[in-house]
DOTIKOL-450926 format. One line per field, with one value per residue (C-alpha): x, y, z; residue number from 1; residue in three letters; chain. Coordinates in pm, 1 decimal. Layout:
% DOTIKOL-450926
east c(X | ...);
north c(Y | ...);
up c(Z | ...);
num c(NUM | ...);
residuo c(ALA | ...);
cadena c(A | ...);
END
This chain:
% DOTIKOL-450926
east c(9549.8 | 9894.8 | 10012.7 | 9732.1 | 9845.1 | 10204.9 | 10046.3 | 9877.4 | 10188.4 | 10366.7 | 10140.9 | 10166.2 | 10570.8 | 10530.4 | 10263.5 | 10481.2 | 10777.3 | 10587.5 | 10480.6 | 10821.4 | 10942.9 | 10664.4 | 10780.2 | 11102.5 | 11008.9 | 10802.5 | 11042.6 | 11318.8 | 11080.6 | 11034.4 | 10664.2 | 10605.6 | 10521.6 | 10233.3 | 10111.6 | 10066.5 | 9818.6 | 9649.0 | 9586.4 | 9496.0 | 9233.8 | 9068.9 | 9035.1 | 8947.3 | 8637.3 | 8586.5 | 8647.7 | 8283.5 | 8290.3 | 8614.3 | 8521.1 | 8221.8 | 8402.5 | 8663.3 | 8331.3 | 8521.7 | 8224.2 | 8376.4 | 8748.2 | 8951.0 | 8826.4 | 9000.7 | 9302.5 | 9213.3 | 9121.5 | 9457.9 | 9673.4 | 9452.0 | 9399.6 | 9779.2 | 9973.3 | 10248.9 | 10214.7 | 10104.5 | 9877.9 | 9684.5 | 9441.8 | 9403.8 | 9108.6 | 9187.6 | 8900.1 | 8760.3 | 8878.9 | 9193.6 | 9536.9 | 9689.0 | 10087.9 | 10272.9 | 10659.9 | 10672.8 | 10598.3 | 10729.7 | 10654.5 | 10893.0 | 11156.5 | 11143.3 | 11158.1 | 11426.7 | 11622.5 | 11570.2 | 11670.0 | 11345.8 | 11170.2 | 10896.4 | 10578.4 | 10349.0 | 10120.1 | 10050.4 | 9996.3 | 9916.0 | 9810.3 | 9604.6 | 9411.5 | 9349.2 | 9275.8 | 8985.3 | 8835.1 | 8839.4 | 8651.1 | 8480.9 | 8251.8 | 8328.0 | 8286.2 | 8404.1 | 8682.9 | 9041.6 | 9324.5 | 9679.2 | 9981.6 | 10230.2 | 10521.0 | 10611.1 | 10828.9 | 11009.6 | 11139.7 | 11123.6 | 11063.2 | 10716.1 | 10426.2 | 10129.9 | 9822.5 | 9577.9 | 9232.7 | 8961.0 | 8615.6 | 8440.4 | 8115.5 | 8173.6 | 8063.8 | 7759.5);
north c(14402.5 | 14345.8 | 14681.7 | 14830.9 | 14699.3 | 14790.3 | 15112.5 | 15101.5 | 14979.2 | 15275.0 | 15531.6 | 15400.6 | 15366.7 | 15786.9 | 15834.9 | 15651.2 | 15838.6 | 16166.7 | 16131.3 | 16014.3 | 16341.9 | 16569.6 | 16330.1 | 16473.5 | 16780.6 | 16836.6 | 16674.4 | 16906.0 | 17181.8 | 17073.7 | 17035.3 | 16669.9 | 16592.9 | 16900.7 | 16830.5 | 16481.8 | 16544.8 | 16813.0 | 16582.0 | 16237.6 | 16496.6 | 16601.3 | 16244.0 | 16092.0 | 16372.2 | 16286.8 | 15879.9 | 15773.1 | 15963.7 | 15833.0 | 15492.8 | 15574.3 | 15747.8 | 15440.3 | 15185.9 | 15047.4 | 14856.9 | 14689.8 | 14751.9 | 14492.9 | 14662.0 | 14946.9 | 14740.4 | 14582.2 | 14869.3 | 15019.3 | 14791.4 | 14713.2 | 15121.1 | 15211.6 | 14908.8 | 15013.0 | 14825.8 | 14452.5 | 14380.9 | 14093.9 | 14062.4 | 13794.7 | 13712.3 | 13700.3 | 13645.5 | 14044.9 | 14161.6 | 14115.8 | 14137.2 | 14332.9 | 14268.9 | 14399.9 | 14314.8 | 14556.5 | 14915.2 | 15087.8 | 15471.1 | 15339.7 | 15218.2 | 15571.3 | 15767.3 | 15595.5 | 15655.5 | 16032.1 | 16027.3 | 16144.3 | 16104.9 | 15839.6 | 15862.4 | 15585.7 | 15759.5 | 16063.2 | 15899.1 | 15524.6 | 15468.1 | 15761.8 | 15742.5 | 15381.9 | 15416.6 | 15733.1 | 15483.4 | 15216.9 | 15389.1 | 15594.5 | 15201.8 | 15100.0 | 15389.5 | 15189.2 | 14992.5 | 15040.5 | 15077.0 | 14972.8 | 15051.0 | 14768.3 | 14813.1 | 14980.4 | 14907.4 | 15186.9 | 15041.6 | 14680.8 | 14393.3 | 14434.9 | 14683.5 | 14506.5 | 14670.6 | 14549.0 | 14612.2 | 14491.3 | 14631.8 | 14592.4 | 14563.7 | 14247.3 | 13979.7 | 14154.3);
up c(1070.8 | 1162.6 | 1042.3 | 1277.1 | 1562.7 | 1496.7 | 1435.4 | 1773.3 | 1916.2 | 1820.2 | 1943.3 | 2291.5 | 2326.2 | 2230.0 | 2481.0 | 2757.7 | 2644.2 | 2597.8 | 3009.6 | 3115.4 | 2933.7 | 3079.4 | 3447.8 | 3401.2 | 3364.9 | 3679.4 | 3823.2 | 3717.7 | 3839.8 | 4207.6 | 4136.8 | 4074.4 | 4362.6 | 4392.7 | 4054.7 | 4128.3 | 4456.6 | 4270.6 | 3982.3 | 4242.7 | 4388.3 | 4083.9 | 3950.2 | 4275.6 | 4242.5 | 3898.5 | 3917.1 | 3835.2 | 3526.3 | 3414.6 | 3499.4 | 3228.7 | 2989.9 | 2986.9 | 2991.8 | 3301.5 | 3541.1 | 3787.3 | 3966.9 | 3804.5 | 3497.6 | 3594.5 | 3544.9 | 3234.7 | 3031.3 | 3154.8 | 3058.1 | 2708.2 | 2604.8 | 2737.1 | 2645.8 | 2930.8 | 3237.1 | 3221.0 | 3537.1 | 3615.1 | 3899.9 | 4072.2 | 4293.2 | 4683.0 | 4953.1 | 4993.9 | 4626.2 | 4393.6 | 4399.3 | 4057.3 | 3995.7 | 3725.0 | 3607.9 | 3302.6 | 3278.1 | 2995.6 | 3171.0 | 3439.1 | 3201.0 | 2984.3 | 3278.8 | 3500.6 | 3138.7 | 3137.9 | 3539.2 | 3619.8 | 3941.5 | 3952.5 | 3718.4 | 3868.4 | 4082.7 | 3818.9 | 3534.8 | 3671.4 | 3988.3 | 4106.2 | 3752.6 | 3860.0 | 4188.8 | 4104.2 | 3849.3 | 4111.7 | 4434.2 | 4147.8 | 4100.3 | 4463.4 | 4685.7 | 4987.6 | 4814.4 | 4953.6 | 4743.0 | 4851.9 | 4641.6 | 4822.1 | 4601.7 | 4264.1 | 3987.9 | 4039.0 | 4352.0 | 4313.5 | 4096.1 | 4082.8 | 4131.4 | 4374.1 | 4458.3 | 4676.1 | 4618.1 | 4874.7 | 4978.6 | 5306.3 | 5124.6 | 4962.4 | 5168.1 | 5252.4);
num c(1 | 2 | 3 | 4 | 5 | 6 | 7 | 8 | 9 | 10 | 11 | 12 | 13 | 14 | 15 | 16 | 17 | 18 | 19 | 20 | 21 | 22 | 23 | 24 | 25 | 26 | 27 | 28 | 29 | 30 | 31 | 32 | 33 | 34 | 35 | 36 | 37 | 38 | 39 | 40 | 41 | 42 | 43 | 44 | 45 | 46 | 47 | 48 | 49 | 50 | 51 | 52 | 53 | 54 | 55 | 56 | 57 | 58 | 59 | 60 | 61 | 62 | 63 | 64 | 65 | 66 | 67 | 68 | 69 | 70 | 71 | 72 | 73 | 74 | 75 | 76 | 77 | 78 | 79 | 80 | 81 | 82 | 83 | 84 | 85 | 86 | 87 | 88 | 89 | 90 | 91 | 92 | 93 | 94 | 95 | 96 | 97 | 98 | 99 | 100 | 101 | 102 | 103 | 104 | 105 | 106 | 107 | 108 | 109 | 110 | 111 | 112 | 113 | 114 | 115 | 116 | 117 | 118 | 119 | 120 | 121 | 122 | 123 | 124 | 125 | 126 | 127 | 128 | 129 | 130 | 131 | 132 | 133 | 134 | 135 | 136 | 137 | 138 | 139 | 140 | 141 | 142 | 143 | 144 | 145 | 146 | 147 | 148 | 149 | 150);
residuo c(UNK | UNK | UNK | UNK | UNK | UNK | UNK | UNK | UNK | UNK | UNK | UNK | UNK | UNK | UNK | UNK | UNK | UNK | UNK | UNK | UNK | UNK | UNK | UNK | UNK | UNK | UNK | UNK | UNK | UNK | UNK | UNK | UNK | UNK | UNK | UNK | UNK | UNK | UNK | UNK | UNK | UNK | UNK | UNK | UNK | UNK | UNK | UNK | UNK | UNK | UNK | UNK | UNK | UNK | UNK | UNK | UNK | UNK | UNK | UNK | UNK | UNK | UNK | UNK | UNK | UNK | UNK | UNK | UNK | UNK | UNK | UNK | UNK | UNK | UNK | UNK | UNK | UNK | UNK | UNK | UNK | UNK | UNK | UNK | UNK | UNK | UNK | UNK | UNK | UNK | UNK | UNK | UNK | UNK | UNK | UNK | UNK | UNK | UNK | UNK | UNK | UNK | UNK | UNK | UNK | UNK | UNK | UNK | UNK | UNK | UNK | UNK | UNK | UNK | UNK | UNK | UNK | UNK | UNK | UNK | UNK | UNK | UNK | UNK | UNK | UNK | UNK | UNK | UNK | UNK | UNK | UNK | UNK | UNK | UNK | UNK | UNK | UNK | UNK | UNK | UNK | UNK | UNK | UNK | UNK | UNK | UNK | UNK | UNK | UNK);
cadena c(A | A | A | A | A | A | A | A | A | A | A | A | A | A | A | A | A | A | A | A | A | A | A | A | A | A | A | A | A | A | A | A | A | A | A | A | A | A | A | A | A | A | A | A | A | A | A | A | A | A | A | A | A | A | A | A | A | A | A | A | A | A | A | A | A | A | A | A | A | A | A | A | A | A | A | A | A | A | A | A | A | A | A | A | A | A | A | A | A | A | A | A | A | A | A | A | A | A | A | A | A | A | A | A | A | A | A | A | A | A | A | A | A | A | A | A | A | A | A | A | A | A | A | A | A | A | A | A | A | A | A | A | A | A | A | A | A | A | A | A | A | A | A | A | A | A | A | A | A | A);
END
């Protein structure tokens, strides 16, 4: 099993480098930024049916299936009175790419696929990137929905 989940291990260092690369270069390209709204609108259409095809069923899950299929970031949620809070201290997409001198990959490849899974199961929820990694010591989103307490 071990050599599995070296195996596994593997895979998802050359993913996270293969993004940081591709980071790099829309960022040497001036289009970063554009490709990342395009892509954040797509998904945010599309975030129910990621959510499915990811068997993520709540918003937390979101998270956990992230961090569990990807093996880059290391969130944990923690509960707070209308929804969670998600920090994470170690991104391995931010490290790669900060290496190459590209711009930041969080929102293309991270966050906005996150976020579209997250309002894709709560409609209603809101979604607040507080800080990144790629700016601080930390990335903290905030995740709450109105709904709730109803």
């Amino acid at each position: 099993m071990e050599k599995d989940e070296q195996k596994v291990k593997r895979l998802q260092m050359l993913y996270a480098a293969a993004l940081a690369d591709a980071t790099l270069r829309f960022s040497n390209a001036g289009v970063l930024m554009e490709v990342t709204e395009q892509k954040r609108k797509e998904q945010l259409k599309n975030g129910a049916s990621i959510a499915e095809r990811f068997g993520v069923t709540t918003a937390k899950g979101a998270f956990e299936k992230t961090v569990e299929t990807y093996g880059c970031a290391n969130f944990i949620c923690t509960d707070i009175a209308d929804g969670f809070v998600a920090v994470c201290t170690s991104c391995m997409l931010q490290a790669f790419a900060k290496q190459l001198g590209s711009q930041s990959p969080c929102y293309i490849y991270c966050l906005s696929p996150i976020e579209a899974m997250v309002k894709g199961i709560e409609e209603e929820a809101s979604f607040e990137v507080e800080s990144t990694l790629w700016e601080g010591s930390n990335c903290l989103v905030k995740v709450t929905n109105p709904n709730q307490n109803d």
